[in-house]
N, C-alpha and C positions, 0 to 999 in steps of 0.2 A: 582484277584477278577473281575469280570465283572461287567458292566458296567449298565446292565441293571436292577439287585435288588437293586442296588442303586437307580435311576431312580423311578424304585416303590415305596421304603420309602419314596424317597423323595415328591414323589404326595399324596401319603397316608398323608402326616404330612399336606402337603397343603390344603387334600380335608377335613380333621381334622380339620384342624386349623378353618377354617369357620363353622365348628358346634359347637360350645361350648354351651350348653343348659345353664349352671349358668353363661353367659356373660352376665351382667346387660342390659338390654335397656336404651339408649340414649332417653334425652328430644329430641323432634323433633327442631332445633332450628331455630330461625325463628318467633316463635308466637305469634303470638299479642291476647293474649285471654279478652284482656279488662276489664270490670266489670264482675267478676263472684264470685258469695256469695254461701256459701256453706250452707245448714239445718243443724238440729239437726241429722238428719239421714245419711248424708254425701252425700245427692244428691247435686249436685252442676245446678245456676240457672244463665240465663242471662236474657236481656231486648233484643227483637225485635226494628227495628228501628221506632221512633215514627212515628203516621200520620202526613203531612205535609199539610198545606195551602199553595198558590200562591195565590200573590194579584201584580196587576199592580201599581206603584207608579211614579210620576213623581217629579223632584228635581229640582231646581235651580242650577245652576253649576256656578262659575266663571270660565270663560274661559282665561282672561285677566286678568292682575292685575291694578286696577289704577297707573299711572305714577304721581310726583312727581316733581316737579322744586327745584333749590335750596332753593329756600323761600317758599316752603311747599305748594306752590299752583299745583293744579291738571292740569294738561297739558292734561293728555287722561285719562277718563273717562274707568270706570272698564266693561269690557263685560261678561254679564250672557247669558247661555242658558239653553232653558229647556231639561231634561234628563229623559226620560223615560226609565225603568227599571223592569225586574219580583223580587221580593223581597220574599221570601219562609219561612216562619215560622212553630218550629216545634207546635205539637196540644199535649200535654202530655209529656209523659215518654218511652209509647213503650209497647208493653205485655210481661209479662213474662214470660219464658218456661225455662222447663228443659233441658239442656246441657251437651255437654260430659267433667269432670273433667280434669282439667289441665294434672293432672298427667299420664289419657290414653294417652296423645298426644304423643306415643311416636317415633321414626322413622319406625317404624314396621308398627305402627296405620294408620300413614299419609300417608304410602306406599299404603296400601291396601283400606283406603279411595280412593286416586289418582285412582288404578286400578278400584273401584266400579264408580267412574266418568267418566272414559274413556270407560266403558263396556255400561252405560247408556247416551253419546256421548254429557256429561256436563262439561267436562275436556279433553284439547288438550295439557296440557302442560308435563313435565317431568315427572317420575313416581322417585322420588329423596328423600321421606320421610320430606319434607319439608313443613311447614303448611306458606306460602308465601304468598303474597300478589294473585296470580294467582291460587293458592286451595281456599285461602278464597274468592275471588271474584265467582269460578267456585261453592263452597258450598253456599254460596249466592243467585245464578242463579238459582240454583236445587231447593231449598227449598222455595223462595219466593213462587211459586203457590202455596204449601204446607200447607203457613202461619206462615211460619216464614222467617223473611224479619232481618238476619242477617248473617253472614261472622262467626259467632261462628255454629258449628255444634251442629244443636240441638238434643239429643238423641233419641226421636220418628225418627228421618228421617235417625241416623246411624244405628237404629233397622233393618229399613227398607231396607235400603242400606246391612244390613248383616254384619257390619264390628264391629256392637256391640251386646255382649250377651242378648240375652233375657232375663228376669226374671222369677224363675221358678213359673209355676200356684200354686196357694195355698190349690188348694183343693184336 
């Protein structure tokens, strides 16, 4: 028997084995999807990050601690200084928008988000199917001008991005 139709089953079974159309998809793992509430209709929603206030505050700080003798009398005197500081408060809850469902996320999904970020030059990192701290930071980056000032991908901007189906017009 030679050697080389062996050879080709055996690439055949390998180049097989990676296409199985009913291999279930994998959650992407990795994701921090956070608050997300789904409707009556099965759209699933998040909260954008709330508007923020800065205000300047200054605080009294001990720096020192008063000292002590054994009979309770004060030997050195406690040292304060003052402490300026930005102090940042949130203003609300955040706006609400529609978002892509837990259960798109899957390693396929996150794959091809990755490439539509690296294509639009808003993602440098791995193309790995992983929804990671470094996708959601680089989906964050994108969509802020956009108006949505969150690390969950909102579904107007995966529309857009092409990595999610449109809905069909109804008329």
């Amino acid at each position: 028997m030679s050697v080389r139709p062996v050879l080709t089953a055996v690439a055949i079974c390998l180049a097989l084995a990676g296409c199985n159309p009913t291999a279930p998809e994998t959650e992407a793992p990795g994701i921090d999807l956070g608050d997300i509430s789904t409707d009556a209709q099965g759209r699933c929603f998040a909260r954008a990050a709330a508007p923020t206030s800065t205000s300047i505050v200054t605080e009294l700080v001990e720096v020192l601690p008063e000292v002590r003798d054994a009979n309770n009398v004060v030997t050195r005197e406690a040292v304060f200084r003052n402490v300026t500081r930005p102090r940042t408060l949130r203003a609300g809850q955040g706006e609400r928008f529609e978002t892509v469902c837990p259960q798109i996320y899957t390693t396929a999904f996150v794959a091809s988000l990755q490439r539509a970020l690296i294509v639009r030059q808003a993602y440098t990192g791995q193309v790995n199917g992983l929804y990671d701290a470094v996708t959601a930071s680089a989906v964050q980056r994108f969509q802020r001008p956009r108006g949505f000032d969150s690390p969950l991908l909102s579904a107007t901007v995966a529309r857009d991005l092409g990595v999610l189906a449109l809905g069909r017009d109804p008329r």
